[in-house]
C-alpha positions as CSV (number, residue, x, y, z in Angstrom):
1,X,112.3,92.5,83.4
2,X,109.0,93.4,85.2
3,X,106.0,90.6,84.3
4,X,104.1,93.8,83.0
5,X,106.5,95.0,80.9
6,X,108.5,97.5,83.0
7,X,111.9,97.6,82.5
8,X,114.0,96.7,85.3
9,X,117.6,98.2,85.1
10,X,117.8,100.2,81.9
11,X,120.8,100.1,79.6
12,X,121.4,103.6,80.5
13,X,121.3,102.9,84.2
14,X,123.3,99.7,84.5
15,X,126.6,101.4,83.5
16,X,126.2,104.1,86.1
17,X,125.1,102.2,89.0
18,X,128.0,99.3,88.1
19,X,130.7,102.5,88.6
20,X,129.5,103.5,91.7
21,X,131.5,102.0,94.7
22,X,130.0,99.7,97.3
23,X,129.2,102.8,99.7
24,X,127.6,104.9,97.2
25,X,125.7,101.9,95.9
26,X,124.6,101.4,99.2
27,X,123.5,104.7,99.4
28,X,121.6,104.9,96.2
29,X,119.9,101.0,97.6
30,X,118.6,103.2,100.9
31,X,118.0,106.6,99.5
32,X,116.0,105.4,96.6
33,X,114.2,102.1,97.1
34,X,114.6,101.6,101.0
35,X,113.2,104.8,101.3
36,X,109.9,104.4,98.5
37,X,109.2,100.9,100.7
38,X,108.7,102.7,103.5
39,X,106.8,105.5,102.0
40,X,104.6,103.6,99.6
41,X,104.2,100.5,102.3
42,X,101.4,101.9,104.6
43,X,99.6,103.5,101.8
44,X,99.1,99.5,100.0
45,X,98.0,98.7,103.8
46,X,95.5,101.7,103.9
47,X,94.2,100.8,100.2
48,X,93.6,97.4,101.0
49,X,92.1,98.0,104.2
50,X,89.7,100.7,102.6
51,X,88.7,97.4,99.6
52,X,88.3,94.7,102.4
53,X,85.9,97.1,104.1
54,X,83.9,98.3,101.3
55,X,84.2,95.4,98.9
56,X,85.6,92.4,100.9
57,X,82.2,90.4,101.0
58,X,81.1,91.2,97.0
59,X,84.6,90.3,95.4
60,X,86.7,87.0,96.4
61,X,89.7,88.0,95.6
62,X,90.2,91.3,98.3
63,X,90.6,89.4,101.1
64,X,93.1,87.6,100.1
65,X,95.0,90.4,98.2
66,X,95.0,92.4,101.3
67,X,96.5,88.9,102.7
68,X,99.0,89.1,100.5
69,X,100.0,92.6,100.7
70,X,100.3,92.8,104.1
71,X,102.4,89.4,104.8
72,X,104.7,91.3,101.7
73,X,105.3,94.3,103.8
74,X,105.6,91.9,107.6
75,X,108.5,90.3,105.7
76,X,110.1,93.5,104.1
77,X,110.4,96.1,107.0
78,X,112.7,93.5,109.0
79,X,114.8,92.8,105.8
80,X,115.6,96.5,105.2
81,X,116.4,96.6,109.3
82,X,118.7,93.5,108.5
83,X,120.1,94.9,105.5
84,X,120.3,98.6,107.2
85,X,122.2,97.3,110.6
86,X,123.5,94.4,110.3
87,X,124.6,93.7,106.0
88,X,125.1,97.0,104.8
89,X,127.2,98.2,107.5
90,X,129.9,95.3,107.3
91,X,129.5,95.9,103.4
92,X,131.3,99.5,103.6
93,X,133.6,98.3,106.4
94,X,135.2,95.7,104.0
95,X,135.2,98.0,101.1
96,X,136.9,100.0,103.4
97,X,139.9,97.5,103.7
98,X,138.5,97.3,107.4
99,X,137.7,93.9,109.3
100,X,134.5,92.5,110.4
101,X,133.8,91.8,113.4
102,X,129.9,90.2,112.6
103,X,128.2,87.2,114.5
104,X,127.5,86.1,110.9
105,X,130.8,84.4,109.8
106,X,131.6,85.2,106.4
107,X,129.9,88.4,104.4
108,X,128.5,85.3,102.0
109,X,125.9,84.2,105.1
110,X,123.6,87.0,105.5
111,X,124.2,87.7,101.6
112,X,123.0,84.1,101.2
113,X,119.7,85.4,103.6
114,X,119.5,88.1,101.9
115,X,119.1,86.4,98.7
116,X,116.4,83.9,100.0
117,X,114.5,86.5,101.1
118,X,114.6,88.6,97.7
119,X,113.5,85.0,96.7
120,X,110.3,84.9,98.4
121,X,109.4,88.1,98.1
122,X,109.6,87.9,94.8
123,X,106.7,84.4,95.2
124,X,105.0,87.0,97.1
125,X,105.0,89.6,94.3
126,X,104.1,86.8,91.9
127,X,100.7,85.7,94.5
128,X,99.8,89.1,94.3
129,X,100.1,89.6,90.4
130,X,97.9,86.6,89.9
131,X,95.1,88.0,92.2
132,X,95.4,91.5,90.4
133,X,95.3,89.8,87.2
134,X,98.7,92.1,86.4
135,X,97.2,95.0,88.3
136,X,94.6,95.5,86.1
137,X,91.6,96.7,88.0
138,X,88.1,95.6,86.8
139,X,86.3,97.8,84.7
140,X,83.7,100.7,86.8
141,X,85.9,100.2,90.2
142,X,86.4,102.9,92.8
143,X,89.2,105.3,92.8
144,X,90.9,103.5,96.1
145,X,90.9,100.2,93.8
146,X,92.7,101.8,90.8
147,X,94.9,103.4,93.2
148,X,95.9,100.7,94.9
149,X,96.4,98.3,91.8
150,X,98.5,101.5,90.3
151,X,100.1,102.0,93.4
152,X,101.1,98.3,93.7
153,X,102.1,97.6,90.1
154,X,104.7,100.5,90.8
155,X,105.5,99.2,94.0
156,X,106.5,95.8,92.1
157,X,108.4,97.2,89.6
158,X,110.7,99.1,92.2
159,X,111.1,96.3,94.6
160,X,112.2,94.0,91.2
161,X,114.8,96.8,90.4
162,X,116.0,97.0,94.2
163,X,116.3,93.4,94.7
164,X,117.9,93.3,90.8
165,X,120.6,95.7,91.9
166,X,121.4,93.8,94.9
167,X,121.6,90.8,93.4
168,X,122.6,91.1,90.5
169,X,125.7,94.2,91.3
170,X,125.9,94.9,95.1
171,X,126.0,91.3,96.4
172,X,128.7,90.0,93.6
173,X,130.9,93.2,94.0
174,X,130.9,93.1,97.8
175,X,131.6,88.7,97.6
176,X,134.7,90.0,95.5
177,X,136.2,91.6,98.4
């Protein structure tokens, strides 16, 4: 469950993605969430660039939120390349009945990476949260600062549900191979 009361994978949802197969999981993971990261990424970059410029000096806690946003995305784009090339890929092969043939050792060691990183992302999200007091904008902001606190409170709640799935359906299921 989402800090701000989003709901995470929804009873409806669970059941379906649980019956998909590894490679359609997969799928779904880059299609749907690997895709909104890199959609929605620059955009929190431009929004927080436009709030350090205009309101950087008159509000402490900009600064660091655009800190914050932008170490976020620096440590997500080379996890998805990770996961894309390198995890993923040797995911479908063994679900394939095929063998591996990875500088990793066994499918558990980049899952284990995988699952550190989801970690501190996830301390990342938590940094962020606290300097947006929940995304809640103060009151008689500009339209770039609402956007970007809507913007990144939606950007939360679909990076808890991506690294939710993986963690919680694609990693266990692909281990059980």
């Amino acid at each position: 469950m989402c800090t701000f009361g989003i709901a995470m994978l929804t009873e409806q949802a669970a059941p379906a993605l649980q019956h998909l197969s590894l490679i359609d999981l997969i799928d779904h993971i880059e299609a749907t969430h690997h895709q909104y990261i890199r959609e929605t990424a620059p955009l929190l970059v431009e929004y927080t660039d436009k709030m350090v410029r205009a309101h950087g000096d008159d509000h402490s806690e900009i600064k660091p939120l655009a800190h914050a946003v932008n170490e976020l995305i620096a440590e997500l784009m080379p996890h998805l390349m990770k996961e894309e090339r390198i995890l993923f890929p040797a995911i479908k092969s063994i679900s394939l009945g095929k063998t591996v043939d990875g500088c990793f050792g066994h499918i558990s060691n980049p899952i284990n990476m995988m699952l550190h990183e989801h970690d501190n992302a996830d301390h990342m999200l938590q940094t962020i949260r606290n300097l947006t007091n929940n995304y809640t904008p103060p009151a008689g902001v500009c339209h770039t600062w609402q956007t970007c606190y809507r913007t990144l409170a939606e950007f939360d709640a679909d990076l808890q549900t991506h690294i939710e799935i993986e963690n919680t359906l694609l990693f266990p299921k692909a281990l059980a191979l």
